[in-house]
C-alpha positions in Angstrom: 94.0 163.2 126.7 93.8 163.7 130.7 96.9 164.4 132.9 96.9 163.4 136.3 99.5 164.4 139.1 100.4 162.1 141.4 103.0 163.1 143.5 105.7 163.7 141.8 104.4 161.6 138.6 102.7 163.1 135.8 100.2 160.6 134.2 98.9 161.1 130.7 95.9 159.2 128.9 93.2 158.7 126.7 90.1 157.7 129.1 88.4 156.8 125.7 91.0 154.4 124.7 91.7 153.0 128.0 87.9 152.4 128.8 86.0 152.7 125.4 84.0 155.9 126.2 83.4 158.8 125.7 83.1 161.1 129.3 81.6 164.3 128.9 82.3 166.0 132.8 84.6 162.8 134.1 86.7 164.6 136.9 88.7 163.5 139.4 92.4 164.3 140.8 94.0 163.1 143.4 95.1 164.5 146.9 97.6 163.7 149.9 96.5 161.2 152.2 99.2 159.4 153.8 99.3 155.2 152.7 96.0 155.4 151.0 94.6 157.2 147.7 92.5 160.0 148.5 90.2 161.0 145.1 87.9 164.1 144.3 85.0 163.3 142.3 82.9 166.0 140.4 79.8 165.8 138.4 77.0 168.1 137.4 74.1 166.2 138.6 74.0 163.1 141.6 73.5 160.7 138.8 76.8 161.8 137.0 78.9 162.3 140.6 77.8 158.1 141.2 78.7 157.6 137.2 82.2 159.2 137.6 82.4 157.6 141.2 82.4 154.0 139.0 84.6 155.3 136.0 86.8 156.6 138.6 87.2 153.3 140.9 88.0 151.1 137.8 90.6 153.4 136.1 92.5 153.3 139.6 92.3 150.1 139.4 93.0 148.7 135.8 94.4 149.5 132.7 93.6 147.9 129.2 95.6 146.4 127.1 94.9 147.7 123.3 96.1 145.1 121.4 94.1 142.6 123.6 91.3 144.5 123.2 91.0 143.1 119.5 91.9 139.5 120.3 90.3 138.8 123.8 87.1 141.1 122.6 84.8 139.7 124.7 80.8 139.4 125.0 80.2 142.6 126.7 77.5 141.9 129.9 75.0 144.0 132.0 75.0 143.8 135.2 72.2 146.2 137.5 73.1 146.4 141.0 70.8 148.1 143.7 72.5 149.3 146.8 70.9 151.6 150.1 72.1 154.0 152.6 71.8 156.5 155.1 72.5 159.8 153.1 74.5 160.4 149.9 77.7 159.8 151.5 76.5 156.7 152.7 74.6 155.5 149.4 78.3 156.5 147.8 80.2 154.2 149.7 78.1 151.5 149.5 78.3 151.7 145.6 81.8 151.5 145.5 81.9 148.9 147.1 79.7 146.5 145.5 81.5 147.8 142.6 85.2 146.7 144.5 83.6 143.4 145.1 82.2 143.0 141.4 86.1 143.5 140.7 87.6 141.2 143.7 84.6 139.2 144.2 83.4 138.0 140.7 86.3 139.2 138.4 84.5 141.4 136.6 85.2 144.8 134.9 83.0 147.8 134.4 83.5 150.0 131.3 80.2 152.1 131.3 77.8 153.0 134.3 74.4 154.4 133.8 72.4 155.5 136.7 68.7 154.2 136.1 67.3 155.2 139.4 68.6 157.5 142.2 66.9 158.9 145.6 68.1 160.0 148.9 68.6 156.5 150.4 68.4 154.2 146.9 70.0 153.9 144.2 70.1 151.0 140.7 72.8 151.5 138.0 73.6 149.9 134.7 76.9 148.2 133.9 78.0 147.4 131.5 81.7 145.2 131.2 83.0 142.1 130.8 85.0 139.3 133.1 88.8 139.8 134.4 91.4 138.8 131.4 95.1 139.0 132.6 95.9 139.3 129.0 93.8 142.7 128.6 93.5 144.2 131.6 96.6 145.1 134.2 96.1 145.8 137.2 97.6 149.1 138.5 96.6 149.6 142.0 95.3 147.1 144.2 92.3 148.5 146.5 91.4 146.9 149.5 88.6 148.7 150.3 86.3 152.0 150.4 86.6 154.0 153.7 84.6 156.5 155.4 87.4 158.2 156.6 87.5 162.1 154.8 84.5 161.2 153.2 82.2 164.0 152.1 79.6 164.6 149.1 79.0 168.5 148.7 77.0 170.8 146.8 78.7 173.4 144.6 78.1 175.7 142.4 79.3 174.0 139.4 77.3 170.6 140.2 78.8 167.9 143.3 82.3 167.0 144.5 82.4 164.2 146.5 86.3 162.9 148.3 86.6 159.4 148.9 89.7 157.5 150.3 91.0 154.0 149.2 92.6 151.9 151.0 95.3 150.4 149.1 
């Protein structure tokens, strides 16, 4: 079970119910940013920082239906996506976003992310998902887009932190 505060609502949940799996660091909470939804990101290595980045991004964005999930079980797919930057801010952002566009562009749904390959200006990761069903999946916030603004990848003790802001 995770709790979330947002504001002034508390937000309870399985993650493994709502997205089918199993998250062994998965941490983000929220912060004040006026109109938008700022996020902090953590992971112990780059590769889980980008993996939480994706589980992050979706479960903003959707939330499963469990009785669906036994009568609109779908074929799950793979998708690899490749995406460049500058840095690892840079190479962040541009993740997320092909992700938002897998989501707003081609209906699609990410429920597990794998990074296969990851360098200082290149990245490739797994998906794994299934198309858009209104039945199964609700959407709960609508994101427009990724932003640079506040955006910032550090190194910490405990692994990366990375805060991103959507623009909702």
């Amino acid at each position: 079970m995770r709790r979330i505060k947002h504001g002034h609502l508390n937000i309870i949940f399985d993650l493994e119910m709502v997205l089918g799996y199993t998250f062994y660091m998965l941490e983000y909470k929220f912060f004040d940013h006026t109109a938008d939804i700022g996020v902090e990101i953590s992971g112990r290595t780059k590769k889980e920082l980008f993996a939480n980045a994706a589980y992050t991004l979706f479960d903003i964005l959707i939330e499963s239906n469990e009785n669906e999930n036994k009568i609109t079980k779908g074929k799950q797919e793979q998708k690899i996506i490749t995406v460049n930057g500058e840095d690892t801010a840079d190479l962040l952002i541009n993740f997320l976003r092909e992700l938002l566009y897998l989501f707003n562009g081609e209906y699609w749904v990410a429920d597990k992310c794998e990074i296969m390959e990851y360098g200082n200006k290149k990245l490739a990761a797994q998906l794994m998902g299934e198309p858009y069903h209104k039945r199964k999946h609700f959407i709960k916030t609508e994101i427009k887009a990724v932003t640079y603004s506040g955006l910032s990848v550090i190194k910490k003790k405990s692994g990366w932190k990375a805060r991103v802001i959507f623009d909702v």
